[in-house]
N, CA, C and O atoms as a GROMACS GRO file, in nm:
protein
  372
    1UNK      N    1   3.222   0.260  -1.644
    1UNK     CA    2   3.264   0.328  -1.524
    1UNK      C    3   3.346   0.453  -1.555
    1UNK      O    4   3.331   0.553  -1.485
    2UNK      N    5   3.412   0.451  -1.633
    2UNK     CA    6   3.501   0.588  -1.687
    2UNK      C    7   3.410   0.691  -1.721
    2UNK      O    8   3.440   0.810  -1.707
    3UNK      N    9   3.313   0.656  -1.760
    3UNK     CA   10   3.234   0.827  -1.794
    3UNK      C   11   3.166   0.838  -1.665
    3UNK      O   12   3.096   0.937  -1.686
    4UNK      N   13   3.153   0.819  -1.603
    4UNK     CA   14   3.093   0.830  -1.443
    4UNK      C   15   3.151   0.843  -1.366
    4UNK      O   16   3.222   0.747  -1.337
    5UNK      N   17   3.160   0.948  -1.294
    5UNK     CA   18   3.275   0.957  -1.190
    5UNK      C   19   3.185   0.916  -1.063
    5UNK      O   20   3.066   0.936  -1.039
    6UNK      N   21   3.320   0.829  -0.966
    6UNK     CA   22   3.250   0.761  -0.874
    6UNK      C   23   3.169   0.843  -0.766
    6UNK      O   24   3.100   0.788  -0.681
    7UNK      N   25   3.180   0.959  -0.776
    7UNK     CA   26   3.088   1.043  -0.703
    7UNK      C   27   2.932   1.044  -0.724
    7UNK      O   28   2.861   1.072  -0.628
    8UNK      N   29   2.875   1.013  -0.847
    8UNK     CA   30   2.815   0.996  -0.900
    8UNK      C   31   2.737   0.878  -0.932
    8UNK      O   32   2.639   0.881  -1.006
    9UNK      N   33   2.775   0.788  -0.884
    9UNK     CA   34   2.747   0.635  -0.844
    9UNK      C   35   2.710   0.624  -0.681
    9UNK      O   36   2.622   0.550  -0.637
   10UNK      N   37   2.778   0.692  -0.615
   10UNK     CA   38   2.751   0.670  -0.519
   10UNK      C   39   2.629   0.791  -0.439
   10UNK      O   40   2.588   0.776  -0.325
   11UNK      N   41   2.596   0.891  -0.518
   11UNK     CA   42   2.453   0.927  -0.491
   11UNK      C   43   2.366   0.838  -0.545
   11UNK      O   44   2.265   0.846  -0.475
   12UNK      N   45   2.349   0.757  -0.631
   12UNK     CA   46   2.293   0.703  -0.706
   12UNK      C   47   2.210   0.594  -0.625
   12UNK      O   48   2.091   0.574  -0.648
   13UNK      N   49   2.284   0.526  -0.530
   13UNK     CA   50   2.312   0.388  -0.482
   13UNK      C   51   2.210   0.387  -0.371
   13UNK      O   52   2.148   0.282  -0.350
   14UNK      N   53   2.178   0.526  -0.274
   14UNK     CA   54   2.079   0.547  -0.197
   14UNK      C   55   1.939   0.507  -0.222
   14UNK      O   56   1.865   0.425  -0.167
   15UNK      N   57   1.920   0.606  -0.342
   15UNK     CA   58   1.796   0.628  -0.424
   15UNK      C   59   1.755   0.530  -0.454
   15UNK      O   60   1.638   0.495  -0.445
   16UNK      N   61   1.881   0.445  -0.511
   16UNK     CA   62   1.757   0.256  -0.539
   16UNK      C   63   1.704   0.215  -0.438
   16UNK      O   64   1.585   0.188  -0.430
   17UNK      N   65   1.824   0.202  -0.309
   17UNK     CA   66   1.724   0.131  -0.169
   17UNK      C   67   1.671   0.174  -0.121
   17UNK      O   68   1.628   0.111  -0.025
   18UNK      N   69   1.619   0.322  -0.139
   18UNK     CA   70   1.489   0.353  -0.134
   18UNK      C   71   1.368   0.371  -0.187
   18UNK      O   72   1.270   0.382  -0.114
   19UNK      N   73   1.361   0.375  -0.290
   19UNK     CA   74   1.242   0.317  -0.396
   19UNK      C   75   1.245   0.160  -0.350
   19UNK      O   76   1.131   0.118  -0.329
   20UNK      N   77   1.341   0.072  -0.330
   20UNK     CA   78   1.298  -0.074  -0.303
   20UNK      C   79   1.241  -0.071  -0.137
   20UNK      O   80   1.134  -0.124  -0.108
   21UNK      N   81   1.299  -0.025  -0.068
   21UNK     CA   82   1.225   0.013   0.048
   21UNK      C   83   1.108   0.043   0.101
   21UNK      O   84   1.042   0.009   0.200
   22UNK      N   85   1.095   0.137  -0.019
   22UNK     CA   86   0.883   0.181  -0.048
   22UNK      C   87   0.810   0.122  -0.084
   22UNK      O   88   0.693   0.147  -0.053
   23UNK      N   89   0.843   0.006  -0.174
   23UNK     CA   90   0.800  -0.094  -0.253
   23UNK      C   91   0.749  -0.177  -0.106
   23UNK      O   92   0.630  -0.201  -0.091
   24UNK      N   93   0.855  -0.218   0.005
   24UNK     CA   94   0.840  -0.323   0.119
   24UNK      C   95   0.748  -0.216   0.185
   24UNK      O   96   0.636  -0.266   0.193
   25UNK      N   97   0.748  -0.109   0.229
   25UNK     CA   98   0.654  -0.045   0.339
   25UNK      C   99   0.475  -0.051   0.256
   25UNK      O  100   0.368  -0.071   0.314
   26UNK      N  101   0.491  -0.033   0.152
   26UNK     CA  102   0.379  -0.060   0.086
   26UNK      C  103   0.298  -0.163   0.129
   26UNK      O  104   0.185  -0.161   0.177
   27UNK      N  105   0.390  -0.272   0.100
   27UNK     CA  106   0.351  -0.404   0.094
   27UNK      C  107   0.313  -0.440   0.243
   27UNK      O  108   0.220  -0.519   0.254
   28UNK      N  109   0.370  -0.395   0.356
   28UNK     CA  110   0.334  -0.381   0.472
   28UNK      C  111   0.243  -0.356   0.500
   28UNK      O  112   0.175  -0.431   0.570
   29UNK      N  113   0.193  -0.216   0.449
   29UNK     CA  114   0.063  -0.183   0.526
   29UNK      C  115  -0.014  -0.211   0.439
   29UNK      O  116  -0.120  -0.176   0.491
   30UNK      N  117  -0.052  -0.269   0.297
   30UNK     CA  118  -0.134  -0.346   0.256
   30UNK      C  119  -0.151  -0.467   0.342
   30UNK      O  120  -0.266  -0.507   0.353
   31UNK      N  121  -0.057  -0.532   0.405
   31UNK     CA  122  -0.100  -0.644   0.467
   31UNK      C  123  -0.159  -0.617   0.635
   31UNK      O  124  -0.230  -0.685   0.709
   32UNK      N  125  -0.098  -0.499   0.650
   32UNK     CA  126  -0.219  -0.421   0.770
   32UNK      C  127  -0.342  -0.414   0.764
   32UNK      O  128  -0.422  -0.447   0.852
   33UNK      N  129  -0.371  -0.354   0.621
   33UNK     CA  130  -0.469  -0.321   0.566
   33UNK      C  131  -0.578  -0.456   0.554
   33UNK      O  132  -0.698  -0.438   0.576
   34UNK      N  133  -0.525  -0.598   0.515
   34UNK     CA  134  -0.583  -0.652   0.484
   34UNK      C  135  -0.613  -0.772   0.641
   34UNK      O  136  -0.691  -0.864   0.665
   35UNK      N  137  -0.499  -0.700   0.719
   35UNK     CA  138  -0.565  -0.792   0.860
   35UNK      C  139  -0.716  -0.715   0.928
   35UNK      O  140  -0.815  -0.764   0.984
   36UNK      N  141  -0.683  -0.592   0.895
   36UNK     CA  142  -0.783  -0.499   1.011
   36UNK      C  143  -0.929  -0.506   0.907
   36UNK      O  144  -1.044  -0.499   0.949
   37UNK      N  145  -0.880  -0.524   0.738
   37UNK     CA  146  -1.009  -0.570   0.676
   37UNK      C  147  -1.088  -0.706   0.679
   37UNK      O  148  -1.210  -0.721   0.681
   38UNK      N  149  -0.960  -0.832   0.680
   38UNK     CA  150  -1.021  -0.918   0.766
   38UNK      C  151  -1.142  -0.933   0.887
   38UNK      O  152  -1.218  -1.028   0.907
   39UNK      N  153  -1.135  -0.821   0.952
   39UNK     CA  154  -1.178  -0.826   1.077
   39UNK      C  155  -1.368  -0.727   1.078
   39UNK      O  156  -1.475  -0.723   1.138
   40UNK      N  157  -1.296  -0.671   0.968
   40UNK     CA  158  -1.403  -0.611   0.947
   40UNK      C  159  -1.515  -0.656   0.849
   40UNK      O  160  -1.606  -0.575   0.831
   41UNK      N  161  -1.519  -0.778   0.782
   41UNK     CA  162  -1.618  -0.838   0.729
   41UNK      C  163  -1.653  -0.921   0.806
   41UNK      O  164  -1.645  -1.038   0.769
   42UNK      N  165  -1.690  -0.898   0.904
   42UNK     CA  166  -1.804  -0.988   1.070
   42UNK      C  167  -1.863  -0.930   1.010
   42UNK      O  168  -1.839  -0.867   0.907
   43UNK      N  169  -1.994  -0.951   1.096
   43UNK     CA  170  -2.146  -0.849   1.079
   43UNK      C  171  -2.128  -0.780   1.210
   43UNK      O  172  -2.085  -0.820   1.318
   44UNK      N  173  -2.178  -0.653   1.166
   44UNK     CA  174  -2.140  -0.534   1.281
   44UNK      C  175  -2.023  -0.464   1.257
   44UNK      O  176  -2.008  -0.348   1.296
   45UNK      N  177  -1.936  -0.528   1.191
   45UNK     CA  178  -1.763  -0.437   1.209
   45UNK      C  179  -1.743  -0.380   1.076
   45UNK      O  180  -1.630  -0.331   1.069
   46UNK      N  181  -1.814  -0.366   0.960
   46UNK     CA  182  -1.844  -0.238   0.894
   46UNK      C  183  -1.810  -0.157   0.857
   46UNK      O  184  -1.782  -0.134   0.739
   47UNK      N  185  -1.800  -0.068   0.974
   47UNK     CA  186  -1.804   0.049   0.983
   47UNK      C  187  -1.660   0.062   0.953
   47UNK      O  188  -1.623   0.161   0.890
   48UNK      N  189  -1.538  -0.067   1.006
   48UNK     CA  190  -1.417  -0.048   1.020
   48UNK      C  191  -1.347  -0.014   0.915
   48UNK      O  192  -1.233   0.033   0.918
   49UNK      N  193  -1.452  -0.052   0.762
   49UNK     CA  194  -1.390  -0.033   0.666
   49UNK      C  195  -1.370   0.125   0.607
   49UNK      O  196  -1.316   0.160   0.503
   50UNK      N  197  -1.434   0.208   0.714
   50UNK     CA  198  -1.394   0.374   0.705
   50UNK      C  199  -1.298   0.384   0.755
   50UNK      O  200  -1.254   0.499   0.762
   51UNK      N  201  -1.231   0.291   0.804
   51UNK     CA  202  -1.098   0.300   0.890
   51UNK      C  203  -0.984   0.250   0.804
   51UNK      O  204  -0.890   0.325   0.779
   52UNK      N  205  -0.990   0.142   0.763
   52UNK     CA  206  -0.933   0.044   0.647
   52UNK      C  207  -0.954   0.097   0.535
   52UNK      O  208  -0.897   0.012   0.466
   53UNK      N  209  -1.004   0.193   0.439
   53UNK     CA  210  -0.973   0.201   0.364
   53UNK      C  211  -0.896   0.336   0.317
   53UNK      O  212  -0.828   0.352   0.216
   54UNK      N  213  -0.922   0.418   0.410
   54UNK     CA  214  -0.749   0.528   0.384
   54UNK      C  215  -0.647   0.463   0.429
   54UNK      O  216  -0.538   0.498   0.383
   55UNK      N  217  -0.649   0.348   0.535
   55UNK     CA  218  -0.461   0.309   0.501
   55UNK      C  219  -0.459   0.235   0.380
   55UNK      O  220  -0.370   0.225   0.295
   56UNK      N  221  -0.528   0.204   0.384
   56UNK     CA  222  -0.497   0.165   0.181
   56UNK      C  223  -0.460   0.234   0.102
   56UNK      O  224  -0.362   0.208   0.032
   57UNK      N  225  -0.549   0.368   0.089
   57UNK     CA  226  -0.488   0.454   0.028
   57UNK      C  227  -0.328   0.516   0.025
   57UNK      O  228  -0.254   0.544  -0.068
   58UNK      N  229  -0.314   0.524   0.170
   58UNK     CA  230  -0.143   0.572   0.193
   58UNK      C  231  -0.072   0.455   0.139
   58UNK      O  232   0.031   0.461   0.072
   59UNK      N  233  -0.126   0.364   0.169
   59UNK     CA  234  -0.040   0.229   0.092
   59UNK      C  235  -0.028   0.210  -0.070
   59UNK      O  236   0.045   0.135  -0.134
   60UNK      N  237  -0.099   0.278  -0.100
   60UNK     CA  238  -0.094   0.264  -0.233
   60UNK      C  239  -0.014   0.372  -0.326
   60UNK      O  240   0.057   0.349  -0.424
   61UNK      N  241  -0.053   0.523  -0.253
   61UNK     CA  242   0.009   0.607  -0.253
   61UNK      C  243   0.165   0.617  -0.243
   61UNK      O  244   0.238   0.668  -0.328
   62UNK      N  245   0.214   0.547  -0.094
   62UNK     CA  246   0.361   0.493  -0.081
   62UNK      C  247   0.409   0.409  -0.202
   62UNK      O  248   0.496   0.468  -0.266
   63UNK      N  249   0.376   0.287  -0.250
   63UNK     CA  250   0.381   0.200  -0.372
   63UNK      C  251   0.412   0.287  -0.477
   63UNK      O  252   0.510   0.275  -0.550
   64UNK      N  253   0.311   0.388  -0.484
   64UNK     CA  254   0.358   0.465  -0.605
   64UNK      C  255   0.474   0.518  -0.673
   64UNK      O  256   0.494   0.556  -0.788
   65UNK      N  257   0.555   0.508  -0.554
   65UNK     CA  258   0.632   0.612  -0.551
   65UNK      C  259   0.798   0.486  -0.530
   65UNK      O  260   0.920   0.491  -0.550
   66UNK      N  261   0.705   0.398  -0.486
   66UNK     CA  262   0.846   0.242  -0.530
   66UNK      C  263   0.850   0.267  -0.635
   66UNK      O  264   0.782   0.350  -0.695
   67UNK      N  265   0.993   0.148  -0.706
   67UNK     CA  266   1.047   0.072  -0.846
   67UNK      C  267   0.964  -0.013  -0.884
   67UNK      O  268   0.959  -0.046  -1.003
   68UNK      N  269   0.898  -0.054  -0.809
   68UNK     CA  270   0.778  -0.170  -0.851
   68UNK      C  271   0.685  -0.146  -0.801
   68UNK      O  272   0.658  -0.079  -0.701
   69UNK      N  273   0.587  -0.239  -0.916
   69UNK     CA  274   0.423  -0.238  -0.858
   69UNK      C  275   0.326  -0.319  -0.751
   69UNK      O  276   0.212  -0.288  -0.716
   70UNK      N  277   0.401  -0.424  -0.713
   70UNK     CA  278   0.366  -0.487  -0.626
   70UNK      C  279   0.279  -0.447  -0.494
   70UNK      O  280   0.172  -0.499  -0.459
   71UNK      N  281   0.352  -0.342  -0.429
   71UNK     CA  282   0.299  -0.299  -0.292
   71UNK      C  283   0.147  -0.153  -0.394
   71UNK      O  284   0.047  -0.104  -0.341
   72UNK      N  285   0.177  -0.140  -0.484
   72UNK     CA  286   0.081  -0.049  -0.520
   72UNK      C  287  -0.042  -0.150  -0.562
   72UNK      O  288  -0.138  -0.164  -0.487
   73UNK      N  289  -0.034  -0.208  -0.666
   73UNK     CA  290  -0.109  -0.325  -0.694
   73UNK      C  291  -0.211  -0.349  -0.538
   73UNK      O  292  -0.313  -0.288  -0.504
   74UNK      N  293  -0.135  -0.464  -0.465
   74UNK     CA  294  -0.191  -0.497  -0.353
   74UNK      C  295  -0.289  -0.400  -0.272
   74UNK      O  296  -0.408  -0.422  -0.247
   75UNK      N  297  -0.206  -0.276  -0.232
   75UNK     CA  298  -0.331  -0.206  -0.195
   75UNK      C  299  -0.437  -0.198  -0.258
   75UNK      O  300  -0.543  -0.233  -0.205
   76UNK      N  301  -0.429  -0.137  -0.415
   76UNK     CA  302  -0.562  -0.112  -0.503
   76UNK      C  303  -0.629  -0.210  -0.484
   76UNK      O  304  -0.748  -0.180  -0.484
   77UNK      N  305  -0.609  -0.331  -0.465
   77UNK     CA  306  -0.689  -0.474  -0.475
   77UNK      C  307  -0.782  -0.448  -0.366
   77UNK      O  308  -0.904  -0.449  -0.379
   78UNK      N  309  -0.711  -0.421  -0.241
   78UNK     CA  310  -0.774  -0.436  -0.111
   78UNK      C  311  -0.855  -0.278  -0.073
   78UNK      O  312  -0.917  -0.248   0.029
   79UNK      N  313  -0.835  -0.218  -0.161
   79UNK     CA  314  -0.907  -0.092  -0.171
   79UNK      C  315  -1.067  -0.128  -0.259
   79UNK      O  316  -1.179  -0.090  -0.224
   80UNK      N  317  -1.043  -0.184  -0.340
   80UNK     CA  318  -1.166  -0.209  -0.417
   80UNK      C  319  -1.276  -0.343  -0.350
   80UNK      O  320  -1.394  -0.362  -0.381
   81UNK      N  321  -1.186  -0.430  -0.242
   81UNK     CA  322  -1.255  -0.536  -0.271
   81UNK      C  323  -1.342  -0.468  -0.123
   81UNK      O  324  -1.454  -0.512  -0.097
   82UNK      N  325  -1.278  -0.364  -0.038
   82UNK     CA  326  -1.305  -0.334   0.100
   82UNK      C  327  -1.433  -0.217   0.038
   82UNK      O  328  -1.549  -0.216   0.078
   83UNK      N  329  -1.389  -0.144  -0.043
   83UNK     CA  330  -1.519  -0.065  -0.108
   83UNK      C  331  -1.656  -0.114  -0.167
   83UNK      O  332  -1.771  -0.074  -0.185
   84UNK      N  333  -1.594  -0.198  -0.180
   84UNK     CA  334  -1.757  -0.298  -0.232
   84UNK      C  335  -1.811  -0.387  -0.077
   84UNK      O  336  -1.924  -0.431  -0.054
   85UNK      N  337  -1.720  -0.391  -0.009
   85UNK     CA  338  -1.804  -0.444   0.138
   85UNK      C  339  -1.863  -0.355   0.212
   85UNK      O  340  -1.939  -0.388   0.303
   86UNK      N  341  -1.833  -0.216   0.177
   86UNK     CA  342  -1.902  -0.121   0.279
   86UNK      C  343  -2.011  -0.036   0.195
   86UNK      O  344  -2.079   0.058   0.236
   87UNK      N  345  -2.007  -0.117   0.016
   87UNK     CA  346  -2.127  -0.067  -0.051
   87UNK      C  347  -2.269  -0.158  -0.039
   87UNK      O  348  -2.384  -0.134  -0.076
   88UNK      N  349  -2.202  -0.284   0.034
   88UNK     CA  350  -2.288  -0.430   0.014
   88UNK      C  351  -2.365  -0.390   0.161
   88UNK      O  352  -2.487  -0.405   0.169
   89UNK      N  353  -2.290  -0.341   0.272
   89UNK     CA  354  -2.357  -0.298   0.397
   89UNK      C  355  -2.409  -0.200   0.434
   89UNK      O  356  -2.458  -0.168   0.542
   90UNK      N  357  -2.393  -0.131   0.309
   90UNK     CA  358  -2.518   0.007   0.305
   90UNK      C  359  -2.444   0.129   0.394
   90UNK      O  360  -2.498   0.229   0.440
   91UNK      N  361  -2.281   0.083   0.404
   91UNK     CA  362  -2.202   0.220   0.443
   91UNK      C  363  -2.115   0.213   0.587
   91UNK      O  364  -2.006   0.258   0.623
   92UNK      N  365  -2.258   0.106   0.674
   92UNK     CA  366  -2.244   0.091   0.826
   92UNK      C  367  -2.215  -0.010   0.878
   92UNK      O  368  -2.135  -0.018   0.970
   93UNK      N  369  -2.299  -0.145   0.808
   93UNK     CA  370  -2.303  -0.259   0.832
   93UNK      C  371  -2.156  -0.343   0.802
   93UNK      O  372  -2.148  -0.464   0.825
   0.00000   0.00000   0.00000
């Protein structure tokens, strides 16, 4: 603590709870991501995954930019597994 002046600690102190913060909004809209993808492996709903898969992207994007990988992880998962459902339905289906 002596070589740090407490001014200096206390900018500090923001910046973590927000990187841990990004980490939770991540993780959020991955789990957005993965209700509205839910919904979209019916037959017919498809298409939704042009919808579902840029909030993935922002979700993953946000993650990035957390202390941890968790909320980044999760999206990529649900990014790849939603890209292969709208390669299996020929784009539409």
């Amino acid at each position: 603590m002596r070589g740090r002046p407490a001014r200096d600690l206390a900018c500090d102190l923001p910046r973590r709870h927000v990187r841990v913060m990004l980490n939770l909004v991540s993780i959020l809209i991955g789990l957005v991501t993965l209700a509205l993808g839910l919904v979209a492996f019916f037959p017919l709903l498809g298409w939704m995954n042009w919808l579902v898969i840029p909030i993935g992207i922002v979700g993953a994007a946000v993650g990035a930019l957390s202390s941890s990988n968790a909320g980044r992880n999760l999206n990529i998962v649900l990014i790849i597994i939603f890209t292969l459902r709208l390669m299996l339905g020929g784009g539409i289906i």
